[in-house]
MARTI-169415 format. One record per atom (N, C-alpha, C): residue number from 1; residue in one letter; atom name; y, x, z. Coordinates in Angstrom, 3 decimals, always signed. Layout:
   num   residuo   atomo         yy         xx         zz
   NUM         A      CA          Y          X          Z
...
END
This chain:
   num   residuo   atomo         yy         xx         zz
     1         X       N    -46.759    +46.648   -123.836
     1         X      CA    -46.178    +47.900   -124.296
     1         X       C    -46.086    +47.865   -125.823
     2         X       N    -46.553    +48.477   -126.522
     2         X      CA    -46.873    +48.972   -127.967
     2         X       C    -47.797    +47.546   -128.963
     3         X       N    -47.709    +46.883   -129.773
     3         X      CA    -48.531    +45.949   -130.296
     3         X       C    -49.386    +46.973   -131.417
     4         X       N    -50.013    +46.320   -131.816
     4         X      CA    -51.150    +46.738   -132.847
     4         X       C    -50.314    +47.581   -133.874
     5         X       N    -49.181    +46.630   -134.337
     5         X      CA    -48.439    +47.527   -135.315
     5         X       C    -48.095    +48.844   -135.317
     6         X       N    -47.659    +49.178   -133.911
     6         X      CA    -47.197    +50.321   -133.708
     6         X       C    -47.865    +51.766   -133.253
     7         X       N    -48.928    +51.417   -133.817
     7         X      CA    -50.381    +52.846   -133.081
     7         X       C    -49.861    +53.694   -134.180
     8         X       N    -48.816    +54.271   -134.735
     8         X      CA    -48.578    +55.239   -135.731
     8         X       C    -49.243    +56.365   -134.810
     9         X       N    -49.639    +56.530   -133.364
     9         X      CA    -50.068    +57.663   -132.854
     9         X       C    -52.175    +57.916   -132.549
    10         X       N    -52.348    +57.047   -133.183
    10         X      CA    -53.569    +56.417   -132.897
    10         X       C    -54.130    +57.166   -134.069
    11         X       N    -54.453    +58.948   -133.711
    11         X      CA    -54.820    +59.829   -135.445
    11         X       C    -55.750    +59.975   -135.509
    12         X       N    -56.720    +59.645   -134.901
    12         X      CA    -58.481    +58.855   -134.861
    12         X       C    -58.741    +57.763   -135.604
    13         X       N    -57.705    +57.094   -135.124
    13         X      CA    -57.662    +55.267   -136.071
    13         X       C    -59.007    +54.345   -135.089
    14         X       N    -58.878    +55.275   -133.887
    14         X      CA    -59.595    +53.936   -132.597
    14         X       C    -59.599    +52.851   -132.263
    15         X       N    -58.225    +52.316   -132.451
    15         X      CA    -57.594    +51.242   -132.088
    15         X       C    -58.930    +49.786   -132.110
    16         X       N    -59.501    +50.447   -133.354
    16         X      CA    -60.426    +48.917   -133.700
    16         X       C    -61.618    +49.357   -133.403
    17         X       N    -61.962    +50.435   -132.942
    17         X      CA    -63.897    +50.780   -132.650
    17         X       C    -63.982    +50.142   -131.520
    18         X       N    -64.898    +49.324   -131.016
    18         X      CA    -65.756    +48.635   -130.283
    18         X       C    -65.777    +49.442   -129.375
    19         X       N    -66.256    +50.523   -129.238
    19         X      CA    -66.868    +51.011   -128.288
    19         X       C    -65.547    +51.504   -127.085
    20         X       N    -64.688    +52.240   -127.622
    20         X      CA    -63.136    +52.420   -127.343
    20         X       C    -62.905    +51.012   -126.757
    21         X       N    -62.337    +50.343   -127.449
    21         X      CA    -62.367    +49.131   -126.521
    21         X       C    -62.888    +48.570   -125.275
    22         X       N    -64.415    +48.826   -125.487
    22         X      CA    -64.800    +48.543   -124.009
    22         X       C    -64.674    +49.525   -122.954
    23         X       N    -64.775    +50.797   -123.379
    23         X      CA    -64.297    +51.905   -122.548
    23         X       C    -63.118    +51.788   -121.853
    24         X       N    -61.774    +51.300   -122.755
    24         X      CA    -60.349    +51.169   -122.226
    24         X       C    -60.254    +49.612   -121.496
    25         X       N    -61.653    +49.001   -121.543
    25         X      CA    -60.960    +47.407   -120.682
    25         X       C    -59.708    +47.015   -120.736
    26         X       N    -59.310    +46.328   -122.196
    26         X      CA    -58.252    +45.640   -121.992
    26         X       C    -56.783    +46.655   -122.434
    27         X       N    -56.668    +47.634   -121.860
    27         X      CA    -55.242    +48.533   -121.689
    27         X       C    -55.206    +49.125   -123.317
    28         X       N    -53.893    +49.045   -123.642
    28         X      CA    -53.530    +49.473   -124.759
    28         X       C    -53.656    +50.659   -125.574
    29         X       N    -54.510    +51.312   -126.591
    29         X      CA    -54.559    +52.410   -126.516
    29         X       C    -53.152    +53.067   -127.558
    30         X       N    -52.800    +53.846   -127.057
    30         X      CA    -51.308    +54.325   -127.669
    30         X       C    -51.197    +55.502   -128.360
    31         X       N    -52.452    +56.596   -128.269
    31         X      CA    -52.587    +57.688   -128.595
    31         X       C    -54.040    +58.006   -128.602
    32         X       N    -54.235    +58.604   -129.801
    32         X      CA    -55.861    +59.309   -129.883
    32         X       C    -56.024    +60.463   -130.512
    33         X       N    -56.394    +61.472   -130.458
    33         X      CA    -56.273    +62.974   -131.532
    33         X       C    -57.621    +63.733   -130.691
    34         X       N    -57.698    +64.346   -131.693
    34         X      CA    -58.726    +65.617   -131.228
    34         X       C    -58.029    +66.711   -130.441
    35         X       N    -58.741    +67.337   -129.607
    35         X      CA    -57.778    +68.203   -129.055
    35         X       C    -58.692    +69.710   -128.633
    36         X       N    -57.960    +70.431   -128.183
    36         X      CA    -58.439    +71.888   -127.276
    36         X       C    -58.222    +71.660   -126.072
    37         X       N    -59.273    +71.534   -125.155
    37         X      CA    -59.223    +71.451   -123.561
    37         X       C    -60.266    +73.142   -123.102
    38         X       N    -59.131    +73.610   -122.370
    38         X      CA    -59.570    +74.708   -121.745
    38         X       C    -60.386    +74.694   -120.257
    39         X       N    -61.464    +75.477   -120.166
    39         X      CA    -62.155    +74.864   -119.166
    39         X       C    -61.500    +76.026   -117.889
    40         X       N    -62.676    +76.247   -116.643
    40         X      CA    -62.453    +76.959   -116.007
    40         X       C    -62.401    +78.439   -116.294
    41         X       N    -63.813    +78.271   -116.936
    41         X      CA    -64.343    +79.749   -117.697
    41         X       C    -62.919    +80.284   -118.743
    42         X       N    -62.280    +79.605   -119.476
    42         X      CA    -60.947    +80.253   -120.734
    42         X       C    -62.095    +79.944   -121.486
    43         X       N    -62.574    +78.908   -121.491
    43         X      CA    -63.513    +79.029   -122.729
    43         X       C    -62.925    +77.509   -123.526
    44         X       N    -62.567    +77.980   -124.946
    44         X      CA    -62.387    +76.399   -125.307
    44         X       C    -63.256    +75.402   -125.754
    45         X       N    -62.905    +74.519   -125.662
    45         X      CA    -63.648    +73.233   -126.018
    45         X       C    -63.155    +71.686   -126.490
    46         X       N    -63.505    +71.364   -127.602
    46         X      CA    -63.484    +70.777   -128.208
    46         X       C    -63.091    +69.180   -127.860
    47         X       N    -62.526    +68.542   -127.524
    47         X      CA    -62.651    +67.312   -126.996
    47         X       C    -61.736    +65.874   -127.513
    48         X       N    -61.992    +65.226   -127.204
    48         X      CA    -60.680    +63.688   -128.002
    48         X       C    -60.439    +63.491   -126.288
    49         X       N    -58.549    +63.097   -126.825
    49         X      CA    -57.736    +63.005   -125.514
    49         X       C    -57.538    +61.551   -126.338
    50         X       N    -57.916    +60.497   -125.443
    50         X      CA    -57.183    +59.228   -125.605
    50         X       C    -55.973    +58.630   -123.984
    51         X       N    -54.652    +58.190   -124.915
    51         X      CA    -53.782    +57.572   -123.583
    51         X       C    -53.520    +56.217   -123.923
    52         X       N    -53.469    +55.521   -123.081
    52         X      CA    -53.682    +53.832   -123.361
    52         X       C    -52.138    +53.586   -121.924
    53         X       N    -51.761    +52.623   -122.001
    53         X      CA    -50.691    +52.396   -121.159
    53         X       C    -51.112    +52.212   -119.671
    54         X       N    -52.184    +52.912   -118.737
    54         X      CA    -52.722    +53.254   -117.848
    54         X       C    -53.245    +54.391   -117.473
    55         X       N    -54.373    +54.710   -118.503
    55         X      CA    -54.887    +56.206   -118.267
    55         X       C    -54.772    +57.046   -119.201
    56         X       N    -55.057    +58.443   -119.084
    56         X      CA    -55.730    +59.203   -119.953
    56         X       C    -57.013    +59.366   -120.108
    57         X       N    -57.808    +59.655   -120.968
    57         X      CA    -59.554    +59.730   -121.189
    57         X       C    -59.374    +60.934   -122.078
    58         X       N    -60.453    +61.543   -121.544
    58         X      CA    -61.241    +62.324   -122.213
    58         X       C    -62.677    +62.238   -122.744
    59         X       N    -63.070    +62.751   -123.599
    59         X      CA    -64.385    +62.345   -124.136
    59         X       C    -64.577    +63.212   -125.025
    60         X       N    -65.894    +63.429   -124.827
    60         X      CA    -66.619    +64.587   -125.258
    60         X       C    -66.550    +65.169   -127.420
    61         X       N    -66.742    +64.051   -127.838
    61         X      CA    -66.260    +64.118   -129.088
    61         X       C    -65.707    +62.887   -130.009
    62         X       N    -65.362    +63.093   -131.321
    62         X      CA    -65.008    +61.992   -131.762
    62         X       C    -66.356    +61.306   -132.107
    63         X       N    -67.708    +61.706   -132.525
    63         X      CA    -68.882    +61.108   -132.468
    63         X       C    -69.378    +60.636   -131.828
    64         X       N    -69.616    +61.127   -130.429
    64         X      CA    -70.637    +60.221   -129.488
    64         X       C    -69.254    +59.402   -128.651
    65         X       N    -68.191    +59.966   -128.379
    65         X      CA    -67.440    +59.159   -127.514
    65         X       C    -68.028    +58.719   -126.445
    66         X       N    -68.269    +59.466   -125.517
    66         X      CA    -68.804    +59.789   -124.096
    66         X       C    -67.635    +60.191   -123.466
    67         X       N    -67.515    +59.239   -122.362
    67         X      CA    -66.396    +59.531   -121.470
    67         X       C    -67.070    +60.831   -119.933
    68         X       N    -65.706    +61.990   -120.552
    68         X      CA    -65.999    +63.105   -119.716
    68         X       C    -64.966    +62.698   -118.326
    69         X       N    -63.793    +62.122   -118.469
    69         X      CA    -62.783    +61.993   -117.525
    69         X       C    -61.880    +60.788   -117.624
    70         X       N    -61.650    +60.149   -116.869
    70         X      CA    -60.504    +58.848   -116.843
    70         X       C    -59.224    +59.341   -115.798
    71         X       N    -57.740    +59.294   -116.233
    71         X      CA    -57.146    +59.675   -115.432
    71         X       C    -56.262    +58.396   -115.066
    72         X       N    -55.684    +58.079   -113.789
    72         X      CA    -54.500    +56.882   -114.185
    72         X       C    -53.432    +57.425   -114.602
    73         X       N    -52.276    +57.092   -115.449
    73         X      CA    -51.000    +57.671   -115.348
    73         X       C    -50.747    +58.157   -113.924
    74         X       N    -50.897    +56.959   -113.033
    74         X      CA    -50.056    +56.885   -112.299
    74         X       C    -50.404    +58.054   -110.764
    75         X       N    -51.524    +58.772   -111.254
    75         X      CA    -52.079    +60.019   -110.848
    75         X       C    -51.320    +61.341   -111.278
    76         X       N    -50.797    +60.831   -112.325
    76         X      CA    -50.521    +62.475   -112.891
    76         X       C    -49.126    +63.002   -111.885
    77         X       N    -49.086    +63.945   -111.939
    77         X      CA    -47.830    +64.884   -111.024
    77         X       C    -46.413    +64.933   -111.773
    78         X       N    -47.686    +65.299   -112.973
    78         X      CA    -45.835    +66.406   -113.799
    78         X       C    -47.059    +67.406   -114.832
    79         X       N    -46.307    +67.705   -115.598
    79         X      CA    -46.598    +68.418   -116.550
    79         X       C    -46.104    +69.692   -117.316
    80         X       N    -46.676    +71.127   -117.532
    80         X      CA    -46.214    +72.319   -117.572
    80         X       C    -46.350    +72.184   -119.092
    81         X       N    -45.464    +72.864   -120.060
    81         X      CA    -45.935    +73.475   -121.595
    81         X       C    -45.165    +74.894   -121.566
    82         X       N    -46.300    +75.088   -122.133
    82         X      CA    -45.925    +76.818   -122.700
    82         X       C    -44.635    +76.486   -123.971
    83         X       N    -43.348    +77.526   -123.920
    83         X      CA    -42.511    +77.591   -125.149
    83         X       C    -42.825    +78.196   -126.194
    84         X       N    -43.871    +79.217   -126.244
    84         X      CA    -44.708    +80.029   -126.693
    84         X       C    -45.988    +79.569   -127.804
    85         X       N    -46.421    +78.751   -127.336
    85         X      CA    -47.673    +78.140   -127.264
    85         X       C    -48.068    +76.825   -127.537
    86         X       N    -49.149    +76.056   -127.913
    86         X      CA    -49.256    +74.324   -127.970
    86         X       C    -50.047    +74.630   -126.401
    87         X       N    -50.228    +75.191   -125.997
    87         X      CA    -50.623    +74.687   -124.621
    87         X       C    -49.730    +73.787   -123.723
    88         X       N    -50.634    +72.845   -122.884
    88         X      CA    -49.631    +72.326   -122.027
    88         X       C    -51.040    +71.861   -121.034
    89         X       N    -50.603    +71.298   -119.499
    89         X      CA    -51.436    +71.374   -117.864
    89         X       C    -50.921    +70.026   -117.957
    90         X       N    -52.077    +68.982   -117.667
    90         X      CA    -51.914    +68.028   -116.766
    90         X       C    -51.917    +68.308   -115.724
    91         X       N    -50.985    +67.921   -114.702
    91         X      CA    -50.993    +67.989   -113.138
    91         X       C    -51.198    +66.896   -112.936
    92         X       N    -52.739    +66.828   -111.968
    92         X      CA    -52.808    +65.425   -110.926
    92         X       C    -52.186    +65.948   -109.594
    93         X       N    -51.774    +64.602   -109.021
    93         X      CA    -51.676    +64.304   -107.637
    93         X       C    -53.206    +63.757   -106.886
    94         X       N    -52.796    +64.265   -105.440
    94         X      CA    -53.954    +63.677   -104.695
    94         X       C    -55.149    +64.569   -105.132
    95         X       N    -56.014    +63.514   -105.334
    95         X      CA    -57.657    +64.271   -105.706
    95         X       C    -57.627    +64.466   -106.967
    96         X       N    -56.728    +64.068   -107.937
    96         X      CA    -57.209    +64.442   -109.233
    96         X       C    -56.513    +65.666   -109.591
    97         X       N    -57.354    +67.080   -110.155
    97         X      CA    -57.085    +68.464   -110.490
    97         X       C    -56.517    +68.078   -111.831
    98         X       N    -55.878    +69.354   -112.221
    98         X      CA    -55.285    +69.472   -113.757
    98         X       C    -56.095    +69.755   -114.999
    99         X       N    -55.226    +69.738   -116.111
    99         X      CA    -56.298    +69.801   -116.962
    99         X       C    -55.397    +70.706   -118.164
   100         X       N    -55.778    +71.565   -118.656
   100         X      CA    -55.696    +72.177   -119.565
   100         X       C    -55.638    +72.415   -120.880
   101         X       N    -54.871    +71.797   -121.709
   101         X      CA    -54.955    +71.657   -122.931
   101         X       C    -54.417    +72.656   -124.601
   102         X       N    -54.789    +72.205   -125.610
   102         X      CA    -53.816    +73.101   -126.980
   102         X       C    -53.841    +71.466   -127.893
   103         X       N    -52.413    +71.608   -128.155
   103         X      CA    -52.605    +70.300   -129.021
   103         X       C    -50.723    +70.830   -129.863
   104         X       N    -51.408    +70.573   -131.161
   104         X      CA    -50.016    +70.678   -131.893
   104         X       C    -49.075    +69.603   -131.704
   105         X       N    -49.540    +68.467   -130.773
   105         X      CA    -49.108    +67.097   -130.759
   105         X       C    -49.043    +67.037   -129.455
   106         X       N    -48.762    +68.669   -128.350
   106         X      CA    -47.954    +67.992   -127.758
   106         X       C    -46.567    +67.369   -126.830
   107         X       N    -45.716    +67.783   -128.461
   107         X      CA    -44.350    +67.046   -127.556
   107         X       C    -44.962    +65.610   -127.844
   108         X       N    -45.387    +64.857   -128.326
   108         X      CA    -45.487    +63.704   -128.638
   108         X       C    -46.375    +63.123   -127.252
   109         X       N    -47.475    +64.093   -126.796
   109         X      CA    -48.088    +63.311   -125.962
   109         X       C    -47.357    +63.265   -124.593
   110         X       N    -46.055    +64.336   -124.183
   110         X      CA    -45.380    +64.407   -123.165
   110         X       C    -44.464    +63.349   -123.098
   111         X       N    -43.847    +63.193   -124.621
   111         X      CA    -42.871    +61.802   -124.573
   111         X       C    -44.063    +60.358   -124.300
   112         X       N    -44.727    +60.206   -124.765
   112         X      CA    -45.525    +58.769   -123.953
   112         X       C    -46.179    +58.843   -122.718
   113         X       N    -46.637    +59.958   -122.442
   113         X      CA    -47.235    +60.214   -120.514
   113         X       C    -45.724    +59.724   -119.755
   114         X       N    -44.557    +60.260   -120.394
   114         X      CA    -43.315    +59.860   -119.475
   114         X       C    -42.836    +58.829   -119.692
   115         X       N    -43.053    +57.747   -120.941
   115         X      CA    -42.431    +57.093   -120.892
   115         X       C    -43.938    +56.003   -120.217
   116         X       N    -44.206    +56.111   -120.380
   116         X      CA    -45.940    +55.293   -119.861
   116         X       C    -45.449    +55.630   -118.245
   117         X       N    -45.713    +57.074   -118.125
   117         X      CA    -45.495    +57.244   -116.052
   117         X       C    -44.268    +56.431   -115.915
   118         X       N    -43.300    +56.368   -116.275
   118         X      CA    -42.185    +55.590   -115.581
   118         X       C    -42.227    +54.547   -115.497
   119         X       N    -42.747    +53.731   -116.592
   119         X      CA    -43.055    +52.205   -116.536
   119         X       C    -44.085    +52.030   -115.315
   120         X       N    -44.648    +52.888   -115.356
   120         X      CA    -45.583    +52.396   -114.011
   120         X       C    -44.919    +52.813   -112.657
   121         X       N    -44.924    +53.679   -112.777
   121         X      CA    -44.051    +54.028   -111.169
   121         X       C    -42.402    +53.841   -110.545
   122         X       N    -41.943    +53.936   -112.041
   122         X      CA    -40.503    +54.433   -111.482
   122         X       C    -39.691    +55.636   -111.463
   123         X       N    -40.939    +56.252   -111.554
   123         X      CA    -39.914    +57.399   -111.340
   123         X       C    -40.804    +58.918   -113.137
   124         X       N    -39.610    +59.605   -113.014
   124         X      CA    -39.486    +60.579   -114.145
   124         X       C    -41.213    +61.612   -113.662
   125         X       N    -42.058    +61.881   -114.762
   125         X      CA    -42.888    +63.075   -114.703
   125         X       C    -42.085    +64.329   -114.331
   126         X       N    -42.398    +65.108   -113.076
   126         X      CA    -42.183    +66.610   -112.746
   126         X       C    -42.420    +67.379   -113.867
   127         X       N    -41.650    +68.241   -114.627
   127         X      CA    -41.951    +68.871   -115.518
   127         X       C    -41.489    +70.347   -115.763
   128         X       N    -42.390    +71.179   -116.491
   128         X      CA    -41.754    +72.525   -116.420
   128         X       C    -42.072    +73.354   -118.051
   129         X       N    -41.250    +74.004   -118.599
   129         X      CA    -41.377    +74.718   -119.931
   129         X       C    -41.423    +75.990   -119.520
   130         X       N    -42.530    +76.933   -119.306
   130         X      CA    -42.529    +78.208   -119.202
   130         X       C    -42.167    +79.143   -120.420
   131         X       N    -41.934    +80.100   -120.375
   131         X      CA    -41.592    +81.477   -121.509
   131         X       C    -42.939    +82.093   -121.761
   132         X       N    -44.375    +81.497   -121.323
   132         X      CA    -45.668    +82.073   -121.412
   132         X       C    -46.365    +81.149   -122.059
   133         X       N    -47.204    +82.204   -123.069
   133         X      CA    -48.021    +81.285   -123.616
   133         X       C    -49.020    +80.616   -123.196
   134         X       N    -49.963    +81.559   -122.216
   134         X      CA    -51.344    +81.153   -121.107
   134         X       C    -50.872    +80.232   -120.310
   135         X       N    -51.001    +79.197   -119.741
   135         X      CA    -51.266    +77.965   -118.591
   135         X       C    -51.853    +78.459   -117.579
   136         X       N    -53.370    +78.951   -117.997
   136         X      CA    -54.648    +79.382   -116.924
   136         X       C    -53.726    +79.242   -115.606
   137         X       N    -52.784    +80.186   -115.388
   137         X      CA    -52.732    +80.557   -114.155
   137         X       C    -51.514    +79.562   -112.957
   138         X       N    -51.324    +78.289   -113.510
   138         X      CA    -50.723    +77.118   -113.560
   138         X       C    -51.478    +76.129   -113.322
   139         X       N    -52.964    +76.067   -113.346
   139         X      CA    -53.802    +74.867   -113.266
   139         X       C    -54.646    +75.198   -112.186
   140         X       N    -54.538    +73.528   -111.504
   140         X      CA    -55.390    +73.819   -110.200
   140         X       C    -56.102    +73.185   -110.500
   141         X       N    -57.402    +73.820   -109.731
   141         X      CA    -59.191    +73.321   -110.304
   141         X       C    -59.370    +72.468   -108.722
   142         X       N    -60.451    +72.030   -110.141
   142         X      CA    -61.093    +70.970   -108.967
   142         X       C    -61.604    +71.297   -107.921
   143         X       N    -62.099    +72.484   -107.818
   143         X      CA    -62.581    +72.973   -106.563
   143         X       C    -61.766    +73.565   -105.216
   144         X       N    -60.135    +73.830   -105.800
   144         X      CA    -59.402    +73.767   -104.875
   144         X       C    -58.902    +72.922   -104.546
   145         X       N    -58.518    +71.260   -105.310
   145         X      CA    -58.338    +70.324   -104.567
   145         X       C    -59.721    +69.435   -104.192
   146         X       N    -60.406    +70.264   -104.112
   146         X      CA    -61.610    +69.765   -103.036
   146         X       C    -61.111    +69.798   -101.891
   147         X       N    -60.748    +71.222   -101.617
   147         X      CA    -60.239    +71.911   -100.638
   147         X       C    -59.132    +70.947    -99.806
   148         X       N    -58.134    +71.119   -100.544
   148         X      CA    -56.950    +70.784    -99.847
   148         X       C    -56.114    +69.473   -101.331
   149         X       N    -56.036    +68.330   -100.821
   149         X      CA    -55.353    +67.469   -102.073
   149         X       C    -53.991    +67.652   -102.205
   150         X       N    -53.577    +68.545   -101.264
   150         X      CA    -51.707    +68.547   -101.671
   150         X       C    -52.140    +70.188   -102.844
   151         X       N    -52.861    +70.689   -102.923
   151         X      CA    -52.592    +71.904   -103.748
   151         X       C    -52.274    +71.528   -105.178
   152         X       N    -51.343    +72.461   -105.308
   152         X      CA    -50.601    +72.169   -106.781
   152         X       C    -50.219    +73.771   -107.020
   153         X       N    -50.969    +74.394   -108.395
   153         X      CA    -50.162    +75.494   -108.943
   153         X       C    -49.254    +74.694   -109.843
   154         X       N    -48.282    +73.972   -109.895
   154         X      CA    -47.259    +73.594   -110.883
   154         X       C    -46.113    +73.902   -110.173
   155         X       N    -45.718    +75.140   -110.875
   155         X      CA    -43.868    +75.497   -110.134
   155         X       C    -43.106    +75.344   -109.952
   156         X       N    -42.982    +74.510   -109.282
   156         X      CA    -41.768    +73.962   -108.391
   156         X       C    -40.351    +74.744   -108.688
   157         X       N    -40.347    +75.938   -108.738
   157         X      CA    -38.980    +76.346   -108.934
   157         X       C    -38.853    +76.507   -110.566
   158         X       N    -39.977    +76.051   -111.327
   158         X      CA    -39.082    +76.194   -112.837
   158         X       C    -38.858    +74.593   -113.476
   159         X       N    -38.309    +73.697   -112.684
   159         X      CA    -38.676    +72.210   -112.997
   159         X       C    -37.955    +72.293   -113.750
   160         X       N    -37.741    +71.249   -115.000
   160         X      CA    -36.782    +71.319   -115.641
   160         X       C    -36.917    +69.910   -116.299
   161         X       N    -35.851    +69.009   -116.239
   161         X      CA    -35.568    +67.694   -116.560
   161         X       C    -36.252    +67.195   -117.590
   162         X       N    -37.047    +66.391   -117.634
   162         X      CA    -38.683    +65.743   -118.608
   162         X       C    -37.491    +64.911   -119.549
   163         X       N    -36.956    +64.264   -119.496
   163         X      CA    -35.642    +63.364   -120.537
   163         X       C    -34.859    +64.674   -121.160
   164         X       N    -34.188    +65.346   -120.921
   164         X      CA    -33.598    +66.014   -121.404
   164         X       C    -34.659    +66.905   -122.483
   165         X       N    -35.662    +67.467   -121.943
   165         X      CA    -36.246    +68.081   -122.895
   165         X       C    -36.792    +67.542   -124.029
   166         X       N    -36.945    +66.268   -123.829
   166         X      CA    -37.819    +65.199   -124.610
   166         X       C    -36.435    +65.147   -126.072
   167         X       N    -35.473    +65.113   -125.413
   167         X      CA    -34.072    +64.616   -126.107
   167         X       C    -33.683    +65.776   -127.275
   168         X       N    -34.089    +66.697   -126.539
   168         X      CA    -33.722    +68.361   -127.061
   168         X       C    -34.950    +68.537   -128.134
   169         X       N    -36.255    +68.062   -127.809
   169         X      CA    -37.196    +68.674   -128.738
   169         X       C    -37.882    +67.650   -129.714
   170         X       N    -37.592    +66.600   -129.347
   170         X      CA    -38.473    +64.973   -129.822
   170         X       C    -37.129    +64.081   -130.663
END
């Protein structure tokens, strides 16, 4: 994918910590920033979102770098952003629930989840731009895809073409 040269998205400057490295085994890391991850509670919290040309990671801070979550791309569903708002919902497929985020960075992280998901799968991220600023009520928790793995709050009837928007806003 991306060589060393090109981590202009890498705003941690991870690329070369040791520890990152062994965490990501091998896979490229393409993106690193601090971010706002919203929990169940609406309570925020503090966290580093790293995407490497496989997964997403989460981890607890830029200090200890403790891995809270590993996602594959090739898990994710599709992805909601507020027009309103830096919020934006990871949607997993299957067993993996969504995730909740605020990041001023992220049209940037929607253009590499899609261009990363397609290289792996084939096919375009499901995507949707709401007129609301809140997510909350868009993200399915882990405890309902305990329940049932097809559950998805991501709305189906406001999809709206992940290339085109990318084209329009990026």
């Amino acid at each position: 994918m991306a060589d060393e040269n090109e981590l202009n998205d890498d705003y941690l400057n991870f690329s070369g910590d040791s520890k990152i490295k062994s965490m990501i085994k091998g896979e490229t890391l393409l993106f690193s920033d601090s971010i706002i991850k919203i929990n169940k509670y609406g309570m925020n919290q503090d966290r580093v979102l790293l995407i490497t040309d496989g997964a997403v990671y989460n981890l607890n801070s830029v200090k200890d770098k403790k891995l809270k979550r590993r996602i594959d791309i090739s898990k994710i569903r599709g992805i909601t952003t507020s027009q309103v708002s830096d919020e934006l919902v990871l949607h997993g497929k299957d067993e993996e629930y969504d995730y909740l985020y605020i990041s001023q960075k992220k049209n940037r992280i929607i253009c590499i989840l899609e261009e990363i998901h397609e290289s792996l799968t084939g096919e375009e991220l499901e995507f949707a731009n709401l007129e609301i600023a809140q997510l909350n009520n868009v993200v399915t928790t882990k405890k309902a895809k305990a329940k049932n793995f097809q559950a998805s709050m991501m709305n189906d009837s406001e999809l709206y073409n992940i290339k085109e928007y990318i084209n329009e806003n990026i």
